[in-house]
C-alpha positions as CSV (number, residue, x, y, z in Angstrom):
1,X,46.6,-36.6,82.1
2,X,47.4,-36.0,78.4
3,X,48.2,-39.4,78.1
4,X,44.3,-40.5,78.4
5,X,42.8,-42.3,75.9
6,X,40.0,-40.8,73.9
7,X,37.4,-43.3,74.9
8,X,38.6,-43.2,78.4
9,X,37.6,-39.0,78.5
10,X,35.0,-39.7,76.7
11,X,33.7,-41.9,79.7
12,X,35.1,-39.6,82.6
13,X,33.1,-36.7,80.8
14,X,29.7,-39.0,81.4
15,X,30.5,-40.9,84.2
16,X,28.8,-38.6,86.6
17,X,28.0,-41.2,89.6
18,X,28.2,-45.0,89.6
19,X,26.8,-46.3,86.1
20,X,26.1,-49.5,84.3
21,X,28.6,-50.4,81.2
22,X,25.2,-50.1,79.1
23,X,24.1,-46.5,80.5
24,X,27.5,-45.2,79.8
25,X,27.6,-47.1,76.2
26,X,24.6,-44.6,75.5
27,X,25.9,-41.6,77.0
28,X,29.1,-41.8,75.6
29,X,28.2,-43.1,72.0
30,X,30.3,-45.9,72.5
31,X,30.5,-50.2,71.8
32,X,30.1,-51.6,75.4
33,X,33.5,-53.8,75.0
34,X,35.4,-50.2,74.5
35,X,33.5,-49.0,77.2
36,X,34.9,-52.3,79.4
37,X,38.4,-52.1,78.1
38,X,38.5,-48.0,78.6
39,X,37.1,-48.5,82.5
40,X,39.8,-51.0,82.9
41,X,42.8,-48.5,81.9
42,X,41.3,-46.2,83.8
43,X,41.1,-48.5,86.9
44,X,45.2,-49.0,87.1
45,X,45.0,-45.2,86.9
46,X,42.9,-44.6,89.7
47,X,40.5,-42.5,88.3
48,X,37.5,-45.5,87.9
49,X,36.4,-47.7,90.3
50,X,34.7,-51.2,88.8
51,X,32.5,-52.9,91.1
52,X,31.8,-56.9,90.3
53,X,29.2,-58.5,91.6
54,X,28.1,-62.1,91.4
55,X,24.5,-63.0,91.5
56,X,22.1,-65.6,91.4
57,X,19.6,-65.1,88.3
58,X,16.1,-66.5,88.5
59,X,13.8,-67.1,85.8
60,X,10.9,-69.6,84.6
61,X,11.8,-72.9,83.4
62,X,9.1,-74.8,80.3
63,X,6.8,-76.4,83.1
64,X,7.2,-72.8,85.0
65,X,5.7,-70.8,82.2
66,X,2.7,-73.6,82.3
67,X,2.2,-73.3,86.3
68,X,2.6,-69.3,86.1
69,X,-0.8,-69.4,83.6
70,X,-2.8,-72.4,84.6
71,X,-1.2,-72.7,88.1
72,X,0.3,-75.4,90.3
73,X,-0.9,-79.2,90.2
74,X,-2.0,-78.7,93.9
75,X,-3.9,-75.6,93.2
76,X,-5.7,-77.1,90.4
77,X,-7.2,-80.0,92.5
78,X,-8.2,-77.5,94.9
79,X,-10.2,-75.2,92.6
80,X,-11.7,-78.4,91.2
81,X,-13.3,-79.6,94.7
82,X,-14.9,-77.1,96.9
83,X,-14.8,-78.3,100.5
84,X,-14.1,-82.3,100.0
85,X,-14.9,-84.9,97.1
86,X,-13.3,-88.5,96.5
87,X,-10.1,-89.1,94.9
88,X,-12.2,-91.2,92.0
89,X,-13.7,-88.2,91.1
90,X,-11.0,-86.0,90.2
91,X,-11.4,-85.4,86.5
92,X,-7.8,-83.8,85.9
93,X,-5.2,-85.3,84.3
94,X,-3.3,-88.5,85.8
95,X,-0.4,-86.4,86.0
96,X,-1.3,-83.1,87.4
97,X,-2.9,-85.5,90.1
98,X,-0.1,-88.0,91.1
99,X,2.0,-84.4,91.5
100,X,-1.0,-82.2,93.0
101,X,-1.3,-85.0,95.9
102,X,1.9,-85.3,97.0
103,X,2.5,-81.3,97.3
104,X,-1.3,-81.2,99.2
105,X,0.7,-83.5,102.0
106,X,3.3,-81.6,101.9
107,X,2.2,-78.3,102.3
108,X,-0.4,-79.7,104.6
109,X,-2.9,-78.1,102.8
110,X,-5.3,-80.9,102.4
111,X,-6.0,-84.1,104.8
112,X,-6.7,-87.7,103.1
113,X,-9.2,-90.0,104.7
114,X,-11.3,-93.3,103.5
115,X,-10.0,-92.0,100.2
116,X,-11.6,-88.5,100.3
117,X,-9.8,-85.5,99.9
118,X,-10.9,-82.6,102.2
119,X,-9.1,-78.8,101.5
120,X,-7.6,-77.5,104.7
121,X,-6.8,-73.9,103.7
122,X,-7.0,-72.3,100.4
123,X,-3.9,-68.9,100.7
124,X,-1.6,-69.1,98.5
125,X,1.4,-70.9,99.3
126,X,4.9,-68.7,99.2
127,X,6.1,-70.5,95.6
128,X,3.0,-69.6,93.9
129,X,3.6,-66.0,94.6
130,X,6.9,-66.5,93.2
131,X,5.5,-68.0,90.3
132,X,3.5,-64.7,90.3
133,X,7.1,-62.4,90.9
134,X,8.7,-64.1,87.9
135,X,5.5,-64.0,85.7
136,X,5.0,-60.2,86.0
137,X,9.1,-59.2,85.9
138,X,10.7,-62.1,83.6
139,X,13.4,-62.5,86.2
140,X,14.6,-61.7,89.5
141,X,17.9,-62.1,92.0
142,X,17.7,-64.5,94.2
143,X,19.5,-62.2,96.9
144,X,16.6,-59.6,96.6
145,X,14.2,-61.8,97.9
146,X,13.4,-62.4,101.7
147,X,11.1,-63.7,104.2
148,X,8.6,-66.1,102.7
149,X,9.3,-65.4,99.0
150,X,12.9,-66.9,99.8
151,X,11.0,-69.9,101.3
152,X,9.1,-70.1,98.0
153,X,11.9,-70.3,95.8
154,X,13.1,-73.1,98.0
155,X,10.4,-75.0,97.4
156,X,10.4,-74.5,93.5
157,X,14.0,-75.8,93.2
158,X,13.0,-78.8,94.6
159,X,11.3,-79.6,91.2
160,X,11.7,-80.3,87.7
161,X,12.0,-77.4,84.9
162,X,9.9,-74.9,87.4
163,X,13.0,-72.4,87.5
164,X,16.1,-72.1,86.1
165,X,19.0,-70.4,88.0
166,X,21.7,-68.8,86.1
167,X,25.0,-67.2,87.6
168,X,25.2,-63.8,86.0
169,X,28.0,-60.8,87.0
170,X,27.0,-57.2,86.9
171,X,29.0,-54.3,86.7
172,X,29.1,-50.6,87.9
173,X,31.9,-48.2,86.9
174,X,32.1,-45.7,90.0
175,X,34.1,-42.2,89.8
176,X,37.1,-42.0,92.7
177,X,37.2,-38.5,93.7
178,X,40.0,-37.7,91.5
179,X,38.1,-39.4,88.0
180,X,35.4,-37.2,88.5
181,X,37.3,-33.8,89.4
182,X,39.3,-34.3,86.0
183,X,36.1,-35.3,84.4
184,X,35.1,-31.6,84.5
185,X,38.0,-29.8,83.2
186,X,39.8,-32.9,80.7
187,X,40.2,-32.2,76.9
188,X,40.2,-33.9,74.1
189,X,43.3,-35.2,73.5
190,X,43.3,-35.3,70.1
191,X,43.0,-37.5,67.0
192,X,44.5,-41.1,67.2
193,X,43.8,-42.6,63.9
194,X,44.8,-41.1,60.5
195,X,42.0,-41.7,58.2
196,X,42.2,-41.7,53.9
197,X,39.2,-38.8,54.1
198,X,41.2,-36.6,56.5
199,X,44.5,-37.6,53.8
200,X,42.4,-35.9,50.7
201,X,41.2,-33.3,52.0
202,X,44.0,-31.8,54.2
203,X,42.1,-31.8,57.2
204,X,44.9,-33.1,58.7
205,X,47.2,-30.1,59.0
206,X,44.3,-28.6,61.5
207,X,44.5,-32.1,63.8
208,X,46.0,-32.3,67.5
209,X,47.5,-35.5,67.1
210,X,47.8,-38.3,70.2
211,X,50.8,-38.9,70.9
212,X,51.7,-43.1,71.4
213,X,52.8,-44.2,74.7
214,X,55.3,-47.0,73.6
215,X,56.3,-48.2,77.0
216,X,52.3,-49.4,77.5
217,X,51.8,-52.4,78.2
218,X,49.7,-54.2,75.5
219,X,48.6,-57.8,75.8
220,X,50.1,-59.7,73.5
221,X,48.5,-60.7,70.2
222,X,48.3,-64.4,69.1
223,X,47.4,-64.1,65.6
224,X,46.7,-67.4,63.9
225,X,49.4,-69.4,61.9
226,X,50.5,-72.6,60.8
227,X,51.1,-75.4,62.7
228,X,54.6,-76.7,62.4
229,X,54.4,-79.7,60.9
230,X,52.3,-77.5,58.2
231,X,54.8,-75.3,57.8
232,X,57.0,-78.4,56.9
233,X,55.2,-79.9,54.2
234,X,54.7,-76.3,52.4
235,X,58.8,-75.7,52.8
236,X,59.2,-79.2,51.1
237,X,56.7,-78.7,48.4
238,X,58.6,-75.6,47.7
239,X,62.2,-77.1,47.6
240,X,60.8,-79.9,45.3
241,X,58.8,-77.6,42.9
242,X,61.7,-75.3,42.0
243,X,63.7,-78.7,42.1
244,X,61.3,-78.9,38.5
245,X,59.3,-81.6,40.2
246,X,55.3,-82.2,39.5
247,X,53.5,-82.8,42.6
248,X,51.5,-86.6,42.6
249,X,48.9,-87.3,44.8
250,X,46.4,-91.0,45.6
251,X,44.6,-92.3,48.3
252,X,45.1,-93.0,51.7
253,X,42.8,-96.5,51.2
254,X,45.0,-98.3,48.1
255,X,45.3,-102.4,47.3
256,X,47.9,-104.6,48.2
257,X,48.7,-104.8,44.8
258,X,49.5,-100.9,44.2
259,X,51.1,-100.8,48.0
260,X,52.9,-103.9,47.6
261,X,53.1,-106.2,44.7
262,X,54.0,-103.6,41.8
263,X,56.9,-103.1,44.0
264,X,58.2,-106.5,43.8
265,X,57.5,-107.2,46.9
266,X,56.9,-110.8,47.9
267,X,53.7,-111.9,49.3
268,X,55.2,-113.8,52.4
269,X,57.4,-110.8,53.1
270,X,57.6,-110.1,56.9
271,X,56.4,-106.1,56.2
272,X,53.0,-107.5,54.8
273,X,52.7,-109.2,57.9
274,X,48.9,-107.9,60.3
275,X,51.2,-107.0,62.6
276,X,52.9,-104.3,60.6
277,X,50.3,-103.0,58.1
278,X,46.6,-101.8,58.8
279,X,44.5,-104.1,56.4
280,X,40.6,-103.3,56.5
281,X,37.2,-105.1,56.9
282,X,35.8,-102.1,54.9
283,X,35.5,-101.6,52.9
284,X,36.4,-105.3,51.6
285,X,37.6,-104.4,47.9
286,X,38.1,-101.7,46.0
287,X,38.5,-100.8,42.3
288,X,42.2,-101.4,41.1
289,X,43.5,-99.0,38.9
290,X,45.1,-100.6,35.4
291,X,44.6,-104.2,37.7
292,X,43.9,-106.2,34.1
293,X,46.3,-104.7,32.3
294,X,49.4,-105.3,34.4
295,X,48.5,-108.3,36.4
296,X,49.7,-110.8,34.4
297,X,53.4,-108.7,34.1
298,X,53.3,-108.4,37.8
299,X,52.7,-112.0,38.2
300,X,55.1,-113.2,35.8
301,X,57.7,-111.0,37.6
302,X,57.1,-112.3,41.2
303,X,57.0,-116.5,39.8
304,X,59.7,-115.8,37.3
305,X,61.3,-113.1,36.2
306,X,59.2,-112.5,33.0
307,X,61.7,-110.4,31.0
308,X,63.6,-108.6,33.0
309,X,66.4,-111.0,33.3
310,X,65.5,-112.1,37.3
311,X,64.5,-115.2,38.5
312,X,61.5,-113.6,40.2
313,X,61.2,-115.0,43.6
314,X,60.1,-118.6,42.3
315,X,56.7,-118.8,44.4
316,X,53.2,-119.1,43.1
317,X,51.1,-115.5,43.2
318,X,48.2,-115.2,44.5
319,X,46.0,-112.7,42.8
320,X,43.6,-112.5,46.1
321,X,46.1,-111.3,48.4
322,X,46.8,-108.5,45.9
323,X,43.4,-107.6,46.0
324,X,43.4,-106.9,49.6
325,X,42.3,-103.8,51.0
326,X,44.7,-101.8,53.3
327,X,46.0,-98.5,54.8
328,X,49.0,-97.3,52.4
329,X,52.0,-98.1,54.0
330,X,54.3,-95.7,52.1
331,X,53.8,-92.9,49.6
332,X,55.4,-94.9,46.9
333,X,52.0,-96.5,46.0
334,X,51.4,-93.1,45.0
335,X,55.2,-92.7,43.0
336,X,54.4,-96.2,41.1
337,X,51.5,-95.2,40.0
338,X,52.5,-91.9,38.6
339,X,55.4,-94.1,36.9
340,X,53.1,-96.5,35.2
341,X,51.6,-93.2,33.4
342,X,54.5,-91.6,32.0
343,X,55.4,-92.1,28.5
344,X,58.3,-92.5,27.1
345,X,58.2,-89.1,25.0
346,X,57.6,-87.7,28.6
347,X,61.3,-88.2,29.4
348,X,63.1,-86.5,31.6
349,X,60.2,-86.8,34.4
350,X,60.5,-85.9,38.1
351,X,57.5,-86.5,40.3
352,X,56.9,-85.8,44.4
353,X,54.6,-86.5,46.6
354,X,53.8,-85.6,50.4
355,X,50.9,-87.8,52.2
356,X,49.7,-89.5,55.6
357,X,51.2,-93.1,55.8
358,X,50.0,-95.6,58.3
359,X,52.3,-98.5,60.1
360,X,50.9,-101.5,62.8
361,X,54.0,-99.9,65.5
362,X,53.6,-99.9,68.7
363,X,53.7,-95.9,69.7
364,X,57.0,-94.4,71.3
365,X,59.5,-91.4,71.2
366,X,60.2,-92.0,68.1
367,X,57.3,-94.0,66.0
368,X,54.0,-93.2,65.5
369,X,50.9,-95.5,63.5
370,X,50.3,-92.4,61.4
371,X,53.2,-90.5,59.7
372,X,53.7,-88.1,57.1
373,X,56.4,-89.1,53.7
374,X,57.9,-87.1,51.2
375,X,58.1,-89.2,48.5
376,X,60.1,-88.7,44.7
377,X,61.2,-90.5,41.4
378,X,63.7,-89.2,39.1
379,X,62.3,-91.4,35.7
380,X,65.2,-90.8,33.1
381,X,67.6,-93.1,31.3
382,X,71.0,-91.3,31.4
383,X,69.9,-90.8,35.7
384,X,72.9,-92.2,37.9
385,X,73.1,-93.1,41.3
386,X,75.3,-90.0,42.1
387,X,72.2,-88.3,40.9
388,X,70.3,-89.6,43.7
389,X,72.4,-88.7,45.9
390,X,73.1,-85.1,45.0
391,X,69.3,-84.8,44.8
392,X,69.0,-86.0,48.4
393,X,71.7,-83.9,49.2
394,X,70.5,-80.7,48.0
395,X,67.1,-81.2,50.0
396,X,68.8,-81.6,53.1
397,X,70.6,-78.1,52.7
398,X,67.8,-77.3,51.7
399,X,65.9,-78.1,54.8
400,X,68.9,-76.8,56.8
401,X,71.0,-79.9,57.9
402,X,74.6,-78.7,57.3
403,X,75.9,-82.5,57.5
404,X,74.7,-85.1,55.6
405,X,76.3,-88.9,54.7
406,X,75.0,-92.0,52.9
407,X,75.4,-95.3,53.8
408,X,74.4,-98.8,52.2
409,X,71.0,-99.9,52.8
410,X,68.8,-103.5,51.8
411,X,65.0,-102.4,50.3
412,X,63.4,-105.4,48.0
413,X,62.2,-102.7,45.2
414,X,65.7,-101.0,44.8
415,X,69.4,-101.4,44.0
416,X,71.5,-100.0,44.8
417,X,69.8,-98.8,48.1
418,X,70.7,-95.7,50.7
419,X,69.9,-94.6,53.9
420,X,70.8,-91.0,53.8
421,X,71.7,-89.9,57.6
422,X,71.9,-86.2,59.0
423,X,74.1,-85.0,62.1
424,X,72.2,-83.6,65.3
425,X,75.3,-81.6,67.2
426,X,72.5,-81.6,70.0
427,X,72.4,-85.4,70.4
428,X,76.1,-85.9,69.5
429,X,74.9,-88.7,67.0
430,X,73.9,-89.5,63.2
431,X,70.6,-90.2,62.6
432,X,68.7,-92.1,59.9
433,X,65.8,-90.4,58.2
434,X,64.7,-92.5,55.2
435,X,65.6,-94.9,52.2
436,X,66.3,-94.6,48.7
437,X,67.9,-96.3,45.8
438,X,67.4,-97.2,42.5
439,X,64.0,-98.6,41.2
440,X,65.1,-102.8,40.2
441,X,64.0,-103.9,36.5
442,X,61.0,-105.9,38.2
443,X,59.4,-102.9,39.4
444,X,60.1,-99.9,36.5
445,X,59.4,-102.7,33.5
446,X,55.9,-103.9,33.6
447,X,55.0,-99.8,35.1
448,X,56.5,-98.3,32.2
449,X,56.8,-101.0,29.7
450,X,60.9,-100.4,29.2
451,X,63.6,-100.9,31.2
452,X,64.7,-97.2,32.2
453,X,66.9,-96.0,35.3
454,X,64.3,-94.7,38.1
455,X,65.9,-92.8,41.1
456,X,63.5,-93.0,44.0
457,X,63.4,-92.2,47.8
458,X,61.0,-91.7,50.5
459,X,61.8,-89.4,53.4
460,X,59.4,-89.7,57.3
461,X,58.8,-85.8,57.2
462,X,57.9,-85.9,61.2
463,X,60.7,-87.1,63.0
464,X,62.5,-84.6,60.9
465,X,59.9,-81.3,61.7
466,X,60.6,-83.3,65.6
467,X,64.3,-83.5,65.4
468,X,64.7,-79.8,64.0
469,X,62.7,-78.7,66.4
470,X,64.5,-80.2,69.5
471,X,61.7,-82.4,70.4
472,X,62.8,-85.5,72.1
473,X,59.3,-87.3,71.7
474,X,58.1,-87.3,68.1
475,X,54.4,-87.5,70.0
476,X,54.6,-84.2,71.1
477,X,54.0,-83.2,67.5
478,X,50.4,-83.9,67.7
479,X,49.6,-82.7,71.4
480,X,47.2,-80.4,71.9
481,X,49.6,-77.6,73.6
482,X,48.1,-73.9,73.1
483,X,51.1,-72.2,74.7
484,X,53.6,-74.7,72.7
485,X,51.5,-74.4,69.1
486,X,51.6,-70.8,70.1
487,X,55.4,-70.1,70.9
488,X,56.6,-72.5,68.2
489,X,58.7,-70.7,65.2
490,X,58.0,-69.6,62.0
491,X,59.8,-70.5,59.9
């Protein structure tokens, strides 16, 4: 038995008869969970024998503690009368009395008569010498007692906070015949940790060395990790930081006018509609970043055109529904805003940003109310379009789609507008993961106060985390799977 571990020796050398986990944790000058996990190898070996068993615990509930000291409500009425006495003239609590009278019946230890009271026998009654048992010892098992004491207990359960019963497991490790013959003559089989002390000083080179046993069985480790959809947003934030973009970040509770309007998007449009955006109650407004400033170029824009040579949408603008509280809708509440802080002498800019987005959908394989977006803007006046698309491009490979495509695409804050597509082999079909385009004069001119090509695009990050990793319901993201959160890749 070379192949013995050293805590499992350690416990056949002490395990002289059938012992308790703790009495061999002393002997053995060992943690009680190596002494379980040792007695368990030792067990599929034969040499150990672990007996479980399952027992009822008993022990003194708040109002049991009170009755061990002062006694039950029945005793106390009796020690207050002597032979007989009138229910009137019980001076005890109202309490103790309506309990004490019904357990006298009971127990037939009193009779009631032209309300008088008049003791029958005064022995104690087979729960109070419980009460007794579990005052002097703390606990008991409910197994170990018999005869009237078992009656007793009976009788306790049947009320409130007198005893509490707790299911507990003991354990006793037992030699087999073979455990403790090699218990006698077994060695130490040597050291099986190399430590720094035993490094610097050489003591080493005078070590018996355990040798490993690779074909053991060890139960596999879960260590902690990222969940997938984590793991997403960190490999996008990468690909867009060495892209030389600056990470931008806002709030998930934004205005209509930062979600919507600066985007020159109409008021009556169908996507402002309850039944596709979350507005709130509460809080009922909110403080509008740079709202004086640029409300009156926003307005303009939307009625007429102001200066950027549109038309505007020729309706009147209603500064209240701008002011509107809401769940963002998209990340580029976030990208606009960033815009509308860059200066001109800032030029080239790139800025990203990865958020939560909320929609009014109804939930299915492939929508969800609450989303995640990758969001970007490319703010420079020699950008193209071809840009754009060699930027989305490159994230794709980057992400590991090996076929990509663009096709036209209709979005009221940009033109020319794309919808990039990616190929799933797997589905035998292309599939549309976002929209991009270039940011019109109505939205970039009253933000930055020129007219300047803006390259923008927003990306839904979850169906493609759900897509890559073969899921056919984007819900399944978000379920509560151990064993799938588990098994799920790294990458």
């Amino acid at each position: 038995m070379s192949d013995l571990h050293p805590h499992e020796i350690k416990i056949l050398k002490v395990l002289i008869k059938k012992s308790t986990p703790e009495e061999i944790s002393k002997s053995a000058n060992l943690p009680v969970d190596a002494v379980m996990r040792a007695s368990s190898w030792l067990a599929t070996k034969n040499l150990v024998k672990v007996d479980e068993t399952v027992y009822e615990e008993v022990t003194l509930g708040d109002e049991g503690r009170e009755y061990a000291t002062k006694g039950l409500p029945e005793r106390r009425i009796i020690d207050a009368i002597r032979n007989e006495a009138a229910l009137g003239q019980l001076k005890l609590d109202k309490k103790i009395v309506s309990i004490g009278l019904g357990w006298l019946r009971q127990k037939k230890l009193a009779s009631f008569e032209g309300g008088k009271i008049k003791v029958i026998r005064r022995e104690k009654t087979p729960d109070e010498l419980v009460l007794e048992l579990l005052s002097r010892k703390g606990n008991v098992k409910s197994g170990e007692l018999s005869g009237n004491l078992k009656d007793g207990l009976e009788l306790l359960k049947k009320r409130q906070n007198i005893v509490k019963i707790s299911v507990k497991k003991s354990i006793v490790l037992v030699p087999t015949d073979a455990g403790a013959k090699l218990g006698k003559t077994v060695e130490d089989s040597g050291v099986s940790q190399l430590t720094s002390r035993m490094l610097t000083t050489g003591e080493w080179k005078s070590k018996k060395f355990r040798p490993y046993d690779i074909n053991i069985y060890v139960k596999p480790q879960k260590p902690a990790k990222k969940h997938p959809l984590r793991q997403a947003i960190d490999r996008v934030r990468d690909i867009f930081v060495r892209l030389g973009f600056r990470e931008v970040k806002g709030n998930l509770v934004e205005s209509a006018f930062w979600n919507f309007d600066v985007l020159f998007q109409p008021q009556d449009h169908p996507a402002r509609d309850m039944h596709d955006t979350f507005y709130l109650k509460t809080p009922g407004s909110i403080e509008i970043p740079r709202f004086k400033e640029l409300r009156d170029k926003v307005k303009a824009v939307h009625e007429n055109g102001w200066t950027t040579g549109s038309t505007g949408w020729e309706y009147d603008w209603d500064e209240k529904i701008a002011q509107k509280t809401l769940l963002r809708t998209h990340t580029t509440a976030v990208t606009a805003y960033a815009l509308a802080n860059i200066r001109k002498d800032e030029l080239p800019a790139k800025v990203f940003s990865i958020g939560k987005t909320f929609r009014n959908e109804k939930m299915d394989y492939k929508h969800l109310v609450e989303f995640n977006q990758v969001e970007g803007i490319v703010v420079d006046e020699n950008a193209t379009f071809r840009d754009l698309l060699g930027i989305l491009k490159r994230f794709y490979d980057e992400m590991g789609f090996e076929r990509v495509r663009f096709r036209p695409g209709y979005f009221p804050y940009t033109e020319m507008s794309v919808e990039p597509e990616v190929y799933f082999e797997d589905k035998d079909e292309w599939i549309e993961l976002g929209g991009a385009g270039i940011f019109r004069p109505e939205v970039v001119k009253p933000l930055l106060g020129f007219d300047c090509h803006v390259l923008a695009w927003g990306l839904g990050l979850d169906r493609v985390v759900a897509l890559r990793m073969g899921l056919k319901d984007i819900r399944d993201l978000y379920m509560s799977d151990l064993d799938w959160l588990r098994n799920s890749k790294v990458t």
